[in-house]
GUROLO-398654 format. One record per residue (C-alpha): residue number from 1; residue in one letter; x negated, y, z. Coordinates in Angstrom, 1 decimal, decimal comma, padded with zeros to 4 digits. Example, Ala and Ser with C-alpha at 12.3 -4.5 7.8 and 13.67 -1.06 7.14 Angstrom:
<pts>
[1; A; [-012,3; -004,5; 007,8]]
[2; S; [-013,7; -001,1; 007,1]]
</pts>
This chain:
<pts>
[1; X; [124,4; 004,9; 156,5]]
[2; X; [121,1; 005,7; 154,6]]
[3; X; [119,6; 003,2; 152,7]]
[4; X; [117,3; 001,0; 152,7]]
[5; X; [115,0; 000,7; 149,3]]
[6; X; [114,5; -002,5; 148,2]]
[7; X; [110,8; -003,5; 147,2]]
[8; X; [109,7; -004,4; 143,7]]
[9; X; [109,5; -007,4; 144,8]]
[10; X; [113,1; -008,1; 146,1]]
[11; X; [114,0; -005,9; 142,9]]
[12; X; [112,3; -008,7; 140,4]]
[13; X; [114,3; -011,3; 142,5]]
[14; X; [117,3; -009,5; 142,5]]
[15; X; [117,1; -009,2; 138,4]]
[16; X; [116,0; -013,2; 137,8]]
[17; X; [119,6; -014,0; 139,7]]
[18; X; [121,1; -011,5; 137,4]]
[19; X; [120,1; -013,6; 134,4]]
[20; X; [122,9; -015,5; 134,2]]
[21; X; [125,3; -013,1; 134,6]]
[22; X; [123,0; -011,3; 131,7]]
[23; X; [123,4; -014,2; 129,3]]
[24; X; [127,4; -014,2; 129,9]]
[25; X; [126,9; -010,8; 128,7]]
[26; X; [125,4; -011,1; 125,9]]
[27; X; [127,4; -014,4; 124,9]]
[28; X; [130,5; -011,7; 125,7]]
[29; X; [129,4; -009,2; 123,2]]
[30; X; [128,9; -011,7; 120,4]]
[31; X; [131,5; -013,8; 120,8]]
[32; X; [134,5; -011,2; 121,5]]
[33; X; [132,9; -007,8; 121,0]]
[34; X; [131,7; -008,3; 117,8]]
[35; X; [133,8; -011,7; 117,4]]
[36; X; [131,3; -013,2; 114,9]]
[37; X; [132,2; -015,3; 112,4]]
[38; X; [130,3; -018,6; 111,1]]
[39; X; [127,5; -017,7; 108,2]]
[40; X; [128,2; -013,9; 109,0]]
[41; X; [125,2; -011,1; 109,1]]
[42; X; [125,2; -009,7; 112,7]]
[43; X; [123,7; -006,0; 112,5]]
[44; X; [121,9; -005,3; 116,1]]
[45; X; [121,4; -001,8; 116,8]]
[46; X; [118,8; -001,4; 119,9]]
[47; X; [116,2; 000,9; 122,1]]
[48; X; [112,8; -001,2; 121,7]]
[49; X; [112,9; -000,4; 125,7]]
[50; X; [115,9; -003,5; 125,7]]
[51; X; [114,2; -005,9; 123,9]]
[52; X; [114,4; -008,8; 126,4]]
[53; X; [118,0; -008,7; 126,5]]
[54; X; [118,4; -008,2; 123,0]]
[55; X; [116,3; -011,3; 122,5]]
[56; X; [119,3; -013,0; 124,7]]
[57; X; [121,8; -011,8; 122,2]]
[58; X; [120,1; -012,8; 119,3]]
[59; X; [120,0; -016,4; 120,6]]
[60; X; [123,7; -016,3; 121,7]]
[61; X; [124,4; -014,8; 117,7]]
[62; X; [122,8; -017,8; 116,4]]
[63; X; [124,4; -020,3; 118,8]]
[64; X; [127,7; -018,5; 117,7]]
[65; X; [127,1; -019,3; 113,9]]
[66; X; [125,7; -016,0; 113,3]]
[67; X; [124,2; -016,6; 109,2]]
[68; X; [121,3; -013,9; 110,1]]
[69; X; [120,8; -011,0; 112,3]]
[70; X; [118,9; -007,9; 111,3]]
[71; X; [117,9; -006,0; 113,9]]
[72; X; [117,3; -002,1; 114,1]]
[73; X; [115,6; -000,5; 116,6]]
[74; X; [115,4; 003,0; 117,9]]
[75; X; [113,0; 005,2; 120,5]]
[76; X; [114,0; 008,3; 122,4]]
[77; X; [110,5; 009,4; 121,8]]
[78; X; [109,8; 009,0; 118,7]]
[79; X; [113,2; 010,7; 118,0]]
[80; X; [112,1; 013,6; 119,7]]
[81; X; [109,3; 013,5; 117,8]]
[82; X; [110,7; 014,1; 114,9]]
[83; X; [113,3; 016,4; 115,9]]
[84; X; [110,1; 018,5; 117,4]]
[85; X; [108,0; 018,3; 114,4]]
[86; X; [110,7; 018,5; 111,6]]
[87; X; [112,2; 021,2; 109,5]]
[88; X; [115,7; 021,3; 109,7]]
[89; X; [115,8; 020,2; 105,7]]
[90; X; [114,1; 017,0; 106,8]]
[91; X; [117,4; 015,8; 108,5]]
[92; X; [119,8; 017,0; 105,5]]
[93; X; [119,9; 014,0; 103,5]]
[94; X; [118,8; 010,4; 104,5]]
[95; X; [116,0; 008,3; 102,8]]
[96; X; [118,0; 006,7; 099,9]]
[97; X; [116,5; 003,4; 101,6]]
[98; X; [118,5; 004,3; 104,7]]
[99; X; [121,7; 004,9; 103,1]]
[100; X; [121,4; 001,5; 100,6]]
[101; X; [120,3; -000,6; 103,9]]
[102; X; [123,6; 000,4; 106,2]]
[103; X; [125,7; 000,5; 102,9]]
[104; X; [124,4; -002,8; 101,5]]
[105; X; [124,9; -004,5; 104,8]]
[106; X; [128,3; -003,1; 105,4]]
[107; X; [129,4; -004,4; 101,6]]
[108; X; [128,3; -007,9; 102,7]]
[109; X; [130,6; -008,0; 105,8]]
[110; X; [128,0; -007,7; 108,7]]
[111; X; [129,5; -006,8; 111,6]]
[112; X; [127,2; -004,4; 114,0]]
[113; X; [127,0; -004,5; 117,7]]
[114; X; [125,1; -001,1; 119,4]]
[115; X; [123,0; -001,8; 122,4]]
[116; X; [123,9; 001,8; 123,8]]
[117; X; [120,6; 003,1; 126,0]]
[118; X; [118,9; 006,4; 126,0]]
[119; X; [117,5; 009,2; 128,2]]
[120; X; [120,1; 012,0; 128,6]]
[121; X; [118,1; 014,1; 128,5]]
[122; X; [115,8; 012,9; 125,4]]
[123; X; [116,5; 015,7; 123,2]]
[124; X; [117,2; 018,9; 125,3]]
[125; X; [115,9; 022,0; 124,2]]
[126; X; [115,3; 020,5; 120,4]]
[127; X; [117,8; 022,7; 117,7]]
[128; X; [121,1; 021,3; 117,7]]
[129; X; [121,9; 021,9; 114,3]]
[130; X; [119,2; 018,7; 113,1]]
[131; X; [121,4; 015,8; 115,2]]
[132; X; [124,3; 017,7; 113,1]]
[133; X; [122,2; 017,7; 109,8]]
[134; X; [121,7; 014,0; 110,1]]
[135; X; [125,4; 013,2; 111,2]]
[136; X; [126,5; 015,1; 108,1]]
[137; X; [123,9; 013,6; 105,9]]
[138; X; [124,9; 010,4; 107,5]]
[139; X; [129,1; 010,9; 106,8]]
[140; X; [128,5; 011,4; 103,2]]
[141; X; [125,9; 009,4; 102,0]]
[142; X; [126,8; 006,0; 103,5]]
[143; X; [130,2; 006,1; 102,6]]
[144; X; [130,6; 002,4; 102,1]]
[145; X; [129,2; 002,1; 105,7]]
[146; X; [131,6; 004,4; 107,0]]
[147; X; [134,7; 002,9; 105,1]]
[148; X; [133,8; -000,3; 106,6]]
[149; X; [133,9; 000,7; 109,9]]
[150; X; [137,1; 003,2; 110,1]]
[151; X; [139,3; 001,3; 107,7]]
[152; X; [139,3; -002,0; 109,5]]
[153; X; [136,5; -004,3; 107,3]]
[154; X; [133,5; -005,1; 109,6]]
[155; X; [133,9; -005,6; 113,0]]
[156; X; [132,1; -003,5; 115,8]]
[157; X; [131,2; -003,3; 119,5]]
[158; X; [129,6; -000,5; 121,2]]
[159; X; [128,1; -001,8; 124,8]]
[160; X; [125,1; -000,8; 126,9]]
[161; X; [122,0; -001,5; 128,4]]
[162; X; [119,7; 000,0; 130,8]]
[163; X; [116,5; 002,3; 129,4]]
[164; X; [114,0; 003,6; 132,1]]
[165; X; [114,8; 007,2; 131,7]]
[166; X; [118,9; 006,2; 132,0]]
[167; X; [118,3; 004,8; 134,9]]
[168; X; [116,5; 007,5; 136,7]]
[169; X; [119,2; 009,8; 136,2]]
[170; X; [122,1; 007,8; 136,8]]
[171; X; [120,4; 006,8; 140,5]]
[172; X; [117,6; 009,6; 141,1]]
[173; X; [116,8; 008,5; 144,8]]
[174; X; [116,0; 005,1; 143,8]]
[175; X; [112,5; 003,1; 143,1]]
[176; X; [112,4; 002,9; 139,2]]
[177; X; [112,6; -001,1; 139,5]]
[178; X; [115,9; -000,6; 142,0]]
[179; X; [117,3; 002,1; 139,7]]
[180; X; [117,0; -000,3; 136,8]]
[181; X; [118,5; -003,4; 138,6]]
[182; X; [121,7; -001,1; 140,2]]
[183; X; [122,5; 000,4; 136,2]]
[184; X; [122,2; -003,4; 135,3]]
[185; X; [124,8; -004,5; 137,8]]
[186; X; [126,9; -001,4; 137,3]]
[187; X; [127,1; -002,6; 133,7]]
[188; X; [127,6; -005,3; 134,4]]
[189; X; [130,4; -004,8; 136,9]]
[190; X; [132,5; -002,3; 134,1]]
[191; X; [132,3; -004,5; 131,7]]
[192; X; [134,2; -007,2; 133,8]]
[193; X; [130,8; -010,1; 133,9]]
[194; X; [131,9; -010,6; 137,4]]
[195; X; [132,9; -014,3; 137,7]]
[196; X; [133,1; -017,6; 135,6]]
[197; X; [134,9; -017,0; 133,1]]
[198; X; [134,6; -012,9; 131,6]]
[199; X; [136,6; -014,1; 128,3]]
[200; X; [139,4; -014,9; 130,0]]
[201; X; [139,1; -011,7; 132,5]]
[202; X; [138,8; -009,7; 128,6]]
[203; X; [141,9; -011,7; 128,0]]
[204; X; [143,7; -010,6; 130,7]]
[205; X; [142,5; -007,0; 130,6]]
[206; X; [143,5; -006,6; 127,1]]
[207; X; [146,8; -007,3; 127,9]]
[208; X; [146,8; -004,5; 130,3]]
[209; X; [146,1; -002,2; 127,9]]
[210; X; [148,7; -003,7; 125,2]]
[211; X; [151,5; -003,2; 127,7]]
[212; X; [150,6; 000,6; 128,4]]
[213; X; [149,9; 000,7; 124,5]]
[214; X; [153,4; -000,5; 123,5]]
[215; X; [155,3; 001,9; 126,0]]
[216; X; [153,9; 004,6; 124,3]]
[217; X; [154,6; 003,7; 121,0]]
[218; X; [158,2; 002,6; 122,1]]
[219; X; [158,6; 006,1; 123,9]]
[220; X; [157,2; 007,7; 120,1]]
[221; X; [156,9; 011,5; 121,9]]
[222; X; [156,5; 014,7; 119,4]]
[223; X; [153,9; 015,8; 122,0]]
[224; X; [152,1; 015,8; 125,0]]
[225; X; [152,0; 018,3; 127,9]]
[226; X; [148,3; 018,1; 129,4]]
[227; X; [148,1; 020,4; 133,0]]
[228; X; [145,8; 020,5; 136,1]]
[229; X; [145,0; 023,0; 138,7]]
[230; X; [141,4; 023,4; 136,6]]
[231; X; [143,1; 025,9; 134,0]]
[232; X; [144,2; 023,2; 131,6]]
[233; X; [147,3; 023,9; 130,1]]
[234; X; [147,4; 022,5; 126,4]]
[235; X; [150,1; 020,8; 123,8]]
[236; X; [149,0; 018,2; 121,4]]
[237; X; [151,6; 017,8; 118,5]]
[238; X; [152,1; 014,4; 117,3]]
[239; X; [152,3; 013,1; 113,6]]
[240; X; [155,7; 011,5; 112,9]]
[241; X; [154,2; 007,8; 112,6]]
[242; X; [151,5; 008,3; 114,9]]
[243; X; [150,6; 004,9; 116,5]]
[244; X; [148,5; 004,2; 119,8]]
[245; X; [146,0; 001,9; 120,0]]
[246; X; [143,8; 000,3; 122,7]]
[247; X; [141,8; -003,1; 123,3]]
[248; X; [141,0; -005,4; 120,8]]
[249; X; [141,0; -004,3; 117,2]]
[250; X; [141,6; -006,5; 114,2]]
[251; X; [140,1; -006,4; 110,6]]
[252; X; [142,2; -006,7; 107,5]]
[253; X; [140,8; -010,0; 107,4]]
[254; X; [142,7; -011,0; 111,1]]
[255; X; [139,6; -011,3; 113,2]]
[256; X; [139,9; -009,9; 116,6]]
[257; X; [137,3; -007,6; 117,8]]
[258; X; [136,8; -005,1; 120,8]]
[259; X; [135,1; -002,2; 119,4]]
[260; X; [133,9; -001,3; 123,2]]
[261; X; [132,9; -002,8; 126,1]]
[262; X; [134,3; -001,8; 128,7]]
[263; X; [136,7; -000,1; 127,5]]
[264; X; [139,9; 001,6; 129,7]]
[265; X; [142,0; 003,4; 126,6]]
[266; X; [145,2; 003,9; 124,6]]
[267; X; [144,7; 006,3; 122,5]]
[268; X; [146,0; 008,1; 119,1]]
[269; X; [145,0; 010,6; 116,5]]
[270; X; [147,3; 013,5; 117,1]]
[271; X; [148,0; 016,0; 114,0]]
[272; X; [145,5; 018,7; 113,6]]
[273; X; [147,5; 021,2; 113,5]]
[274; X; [149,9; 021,1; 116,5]]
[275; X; [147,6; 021,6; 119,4]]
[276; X; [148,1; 024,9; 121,4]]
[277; X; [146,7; 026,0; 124,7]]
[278; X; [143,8; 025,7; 126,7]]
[279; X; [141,2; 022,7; 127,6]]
[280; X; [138,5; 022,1; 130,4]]
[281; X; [136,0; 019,5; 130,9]]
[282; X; [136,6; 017,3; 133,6]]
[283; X; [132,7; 015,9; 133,1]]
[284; X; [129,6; 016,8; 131,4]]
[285; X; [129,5; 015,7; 128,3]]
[286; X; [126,3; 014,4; 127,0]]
[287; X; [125,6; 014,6; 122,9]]
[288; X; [122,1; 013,1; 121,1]]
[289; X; [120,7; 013,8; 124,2]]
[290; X; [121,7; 017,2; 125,5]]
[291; X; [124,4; 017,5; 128,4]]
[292; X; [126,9; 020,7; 128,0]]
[293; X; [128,5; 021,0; 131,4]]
[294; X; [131,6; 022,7; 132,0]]
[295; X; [133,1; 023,9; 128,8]]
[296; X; [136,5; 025,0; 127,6]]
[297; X; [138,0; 025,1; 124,5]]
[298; X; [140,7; 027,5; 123,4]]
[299; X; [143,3; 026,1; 120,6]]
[300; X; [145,7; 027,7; 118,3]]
[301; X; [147,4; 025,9; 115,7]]
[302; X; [145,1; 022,9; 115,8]]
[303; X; [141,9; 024,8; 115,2]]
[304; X; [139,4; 025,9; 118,0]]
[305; X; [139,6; 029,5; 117,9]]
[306; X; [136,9; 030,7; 121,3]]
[307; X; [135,4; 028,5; 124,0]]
[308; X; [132,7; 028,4; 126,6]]
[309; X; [130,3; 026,5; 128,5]]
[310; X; [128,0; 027,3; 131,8]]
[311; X; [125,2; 024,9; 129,8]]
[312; X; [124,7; 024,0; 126,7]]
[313; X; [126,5; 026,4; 124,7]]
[314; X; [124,4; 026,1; 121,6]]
[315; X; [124,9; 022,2; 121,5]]
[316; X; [129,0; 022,8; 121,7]]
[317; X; [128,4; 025,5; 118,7]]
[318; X; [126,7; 023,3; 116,6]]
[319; X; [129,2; 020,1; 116,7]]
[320; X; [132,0; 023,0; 115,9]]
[321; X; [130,1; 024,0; 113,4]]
[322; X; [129,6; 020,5; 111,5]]
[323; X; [132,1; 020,9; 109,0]]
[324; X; [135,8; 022,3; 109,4]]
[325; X; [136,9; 019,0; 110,9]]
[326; X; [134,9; 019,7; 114,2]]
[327; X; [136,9; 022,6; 115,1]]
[328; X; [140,0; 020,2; 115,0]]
[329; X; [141,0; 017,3; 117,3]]
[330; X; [141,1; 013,1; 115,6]]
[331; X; [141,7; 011,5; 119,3]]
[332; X; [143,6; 011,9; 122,2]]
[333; X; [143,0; 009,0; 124,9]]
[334; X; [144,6; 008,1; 128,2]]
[335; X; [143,1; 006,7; 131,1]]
[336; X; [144,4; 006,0; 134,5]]
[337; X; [141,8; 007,2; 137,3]]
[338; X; [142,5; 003,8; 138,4]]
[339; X; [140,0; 001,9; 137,1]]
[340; X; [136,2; 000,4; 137,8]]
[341; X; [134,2; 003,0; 136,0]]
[342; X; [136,2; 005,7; 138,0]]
[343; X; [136,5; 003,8; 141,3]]
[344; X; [132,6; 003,1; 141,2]]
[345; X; [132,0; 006,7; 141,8]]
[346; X; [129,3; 007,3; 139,2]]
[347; X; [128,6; 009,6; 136,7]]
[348; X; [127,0; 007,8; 133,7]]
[349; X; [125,6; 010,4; 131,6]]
[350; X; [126,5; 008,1; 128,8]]
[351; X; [130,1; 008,8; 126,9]]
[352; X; [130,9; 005,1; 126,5]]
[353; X; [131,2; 004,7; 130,5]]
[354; X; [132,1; 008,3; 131,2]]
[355; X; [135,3; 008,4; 128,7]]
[356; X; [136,3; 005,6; 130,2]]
[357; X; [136,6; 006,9; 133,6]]
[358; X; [138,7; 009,7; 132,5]]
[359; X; [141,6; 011,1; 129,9]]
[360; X; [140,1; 012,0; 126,7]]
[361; X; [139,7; 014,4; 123,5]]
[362; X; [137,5; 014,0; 120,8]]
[363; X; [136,7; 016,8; 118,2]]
[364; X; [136,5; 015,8; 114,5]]
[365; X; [137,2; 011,9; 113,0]]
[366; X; [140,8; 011,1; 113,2]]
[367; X; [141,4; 007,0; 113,3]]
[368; X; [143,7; 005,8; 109,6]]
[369; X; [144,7; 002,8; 112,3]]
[370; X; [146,6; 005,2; 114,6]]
[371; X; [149,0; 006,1; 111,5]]
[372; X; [151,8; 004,0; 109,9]]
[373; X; [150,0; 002,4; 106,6]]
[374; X; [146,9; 004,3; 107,5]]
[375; X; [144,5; 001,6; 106,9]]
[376; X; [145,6; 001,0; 103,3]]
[377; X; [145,3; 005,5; 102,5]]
[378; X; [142,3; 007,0; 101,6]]
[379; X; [140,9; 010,0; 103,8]]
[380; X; [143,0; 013,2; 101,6]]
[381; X; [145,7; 011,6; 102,0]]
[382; X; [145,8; 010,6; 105,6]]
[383; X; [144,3; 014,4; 106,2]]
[384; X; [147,4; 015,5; 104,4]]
[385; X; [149,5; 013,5; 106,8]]
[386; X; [147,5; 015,3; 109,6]]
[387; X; [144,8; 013,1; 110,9]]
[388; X; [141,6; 014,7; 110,9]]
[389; X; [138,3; 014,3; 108,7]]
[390; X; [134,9; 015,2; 109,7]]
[391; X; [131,6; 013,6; 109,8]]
[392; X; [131,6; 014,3; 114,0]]
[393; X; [133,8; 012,7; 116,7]]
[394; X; [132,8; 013,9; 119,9]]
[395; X; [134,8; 013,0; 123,1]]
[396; X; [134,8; 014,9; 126,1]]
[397; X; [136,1; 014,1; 129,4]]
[398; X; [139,0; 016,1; 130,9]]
[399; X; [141,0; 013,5; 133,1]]
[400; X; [140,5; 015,5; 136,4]]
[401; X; [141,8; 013,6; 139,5]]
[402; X; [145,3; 016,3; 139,4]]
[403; X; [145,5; 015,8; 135,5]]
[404; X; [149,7; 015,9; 134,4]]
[405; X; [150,6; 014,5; 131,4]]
[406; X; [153,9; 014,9; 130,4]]
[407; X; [155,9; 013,2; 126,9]]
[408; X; [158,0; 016,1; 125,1]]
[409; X; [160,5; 014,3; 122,8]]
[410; X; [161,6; 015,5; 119,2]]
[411; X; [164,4; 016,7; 121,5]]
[412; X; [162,9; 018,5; 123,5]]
[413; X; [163,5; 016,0; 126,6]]
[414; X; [160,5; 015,9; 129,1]]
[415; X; [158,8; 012,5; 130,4]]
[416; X; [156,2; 011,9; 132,6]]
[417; X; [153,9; 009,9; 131,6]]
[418; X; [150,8; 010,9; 133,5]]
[419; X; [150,6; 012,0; 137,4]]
[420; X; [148,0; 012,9; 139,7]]
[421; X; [145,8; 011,2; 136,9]]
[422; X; [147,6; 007,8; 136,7]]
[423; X; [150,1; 006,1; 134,6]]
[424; X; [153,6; 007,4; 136,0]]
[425; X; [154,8; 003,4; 136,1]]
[426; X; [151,3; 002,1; 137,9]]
</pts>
């Protein structure tokens, strides 16, 4: 059946009865995403294009408790703007303003919440290596920031909203008023706003994903066998007190926090140096605005040693190229096919939806709370116990719909765990 386009006039009735399902939303994020606390800096990271929603999830902060919120807002652009107009040494270390404000804020306990919304393609054709300046720069001059984040201090939540330019790509044969209002409920939909009560559906989902979380960790494989019919054939090597984690995260303080919304994942930080064999991407993967479609990777002893892509070869260079990290693996992720991201047929464009339709790698930043003790180590010495250190982590999709996954035991014993791109006891 073709269909029928709505006019901008349905569309602006369509988005008012959204509103409440909007303000759910944002009362979601504050409350459970970022969990904040009473008298507690809330750190809102935002594309100006979102401002009327972030407005909603200001007010929800305060209504929460929320001491303050600072808000800091970003522009495709502009950013492309500067990349054009920039030398390369621009981006290679950060305005010691920058660096005090996300340190400073950090040291005070802020926790931050990213409103995640940009144009895919916002920075193609700029050079790849600035975005990889700046995330270097970034890595090593706001430590303290950093720290906060990976070592379990400040809470965080990564969640979206729609930009124009998003929008457009996600649902190209729409109106630009209908594109916007379909991303909205797609949103919407993946992030489980779909009834009365989303904190209790979190609740419920959550447990979902402790259950699949603790047979893994009860399982405690040496590896895992990844294999599909699109030339994937790869073994990742486990660290001997690997653990997998998924859902809500807690700081060292005890408050519960989900760093994404949605989110569909177990995952782990394998060691860097037992991964052998061959990858391929299951979807394009998008990075500061450039999309590299259909890449491979070749691994031997945990390092990328050649890979290839049909587009955007230069963009996958440049993230290798980062520091030795890059060329090294901090995550592997699981994800059944079966879930609403994957089931709603779309292709985001945008790696916090598009992970989570499918099984996972990420290149460079190992986690310290997917290793025994990790959270009370400092990086050297959980890089000597084999998770991985780099100023990147960039995930890539390979969960294709055939994808095998099977547990090797220190033993040698073989157990599926993954078939036909779902949990082997779904």
């Amino acid at each position: 059946m073709s269909h029928i386009p709505m006019s901008d006039s349905e569309c602006e009735l369509a988005m008012s009865r959204l509103t409440p399902r909007l303000r759910q939303y944002a009362e979601l994020l504050v409350r459970r995403g970022v969990a904040i606390q009473s008298g507690q800096e809330l750190v809102v990271t935002a594309p100006v294009e979102s401002a009327p929603f972030v407005r909603i999830v200001v007010e929800e902060a305060y209504k929460a408790g929320a001491g303050h919120v600072t808000l800091i807002w970003g522009d495709d652009e502009i950013s492309r703007l500067e990349y054009d107009n920039c030398p390369v040494e621009r981006f290679q270390e950060l305005p010691a303003w920058k660096a005090e404000q996300m340190n400073s804020l950090a040291r005070v306990g802020a926790a931050f919440l990213w409103i995640d919304g940009e144009d895919p393609d916002a920075l193609l054709g700029i050079d790849p290596a600035k975005p990889a300046a700046r995330a270097v720069a970034s890595h090593r001059q706001c430590a303290d920031y950093r720290r906060g984040l990976d070592f379990g201090v400040n809470a965080w939540c990564i969640a979206g909203a729609p930009v124009l330019a998003w929008a457009r790509k996600v649902f190209p044969d729409y109106s630009d008023a209908e594109a916007i209002y379909r991303l909205w409920v797609a949103i919407l939909d993946t992030a489980r706003v779909t009834g009365d009560d989303p904190e209790s559906e979190w609740e419920t989902h959550n447990a979902t994903l402790k259950k699949n979380k603790r047979k893994l960790n009860d399982s405690h494989f040496d590896a895992l066998r990844y294999t599909s019919s699109n030339g994937t054939n790869l073994v990742v090597g486990m660290t001997p007190r690997h653990l997998w984690e998924g859902g809500s995260s807690t700081t060292k303080a005890g408050v519960t926090y989900f760093p994404n919304m949605p989110t569909e994942e177990v995952f782990t930080s394998p060691d860097r140096n037992r991964v052998e064999g061959v990858v391929h991407s299951a979807l394009p993967l998008v990075h500061n605005g450039s999309v590299i479609r259909d890449f491979w990777l070749r691994f031997e002893n945990g390092e990328v040693v050649d890979y290839g892509a049909e587009r955007g070869l230069d963009v996958l260079r440049n993230i290798l190229e980062t520091d030795e990290g890059a060329r090294h693996l901090g995550e592997c992720a699981l994800i059944s096919k079966n879930t609403p991201i994957r089931q709603s047929g779309l292709l985001f464009y945008n790696t916090l939806y598009d992970e989570n339709a499918s099984c996972h790698l990420a290149l460079g930043m190992g986690f310290p709370e997917c290793y025994e003790g990790g959270l009370d180590m400092d990086k050297e010495t959980l890089l000597a116990h084999g998770v991985n250190e780099s100023a990147q982590h960039v995930d890539f999709m390979i969960g294709a719909d055939d994808l095998d996954v099977t547990g090797i035991m220190a033993d040698g014993t073989e157990v599926p765990v993954f078939v036909h791109g779902q949990w082997s006891w779904e």
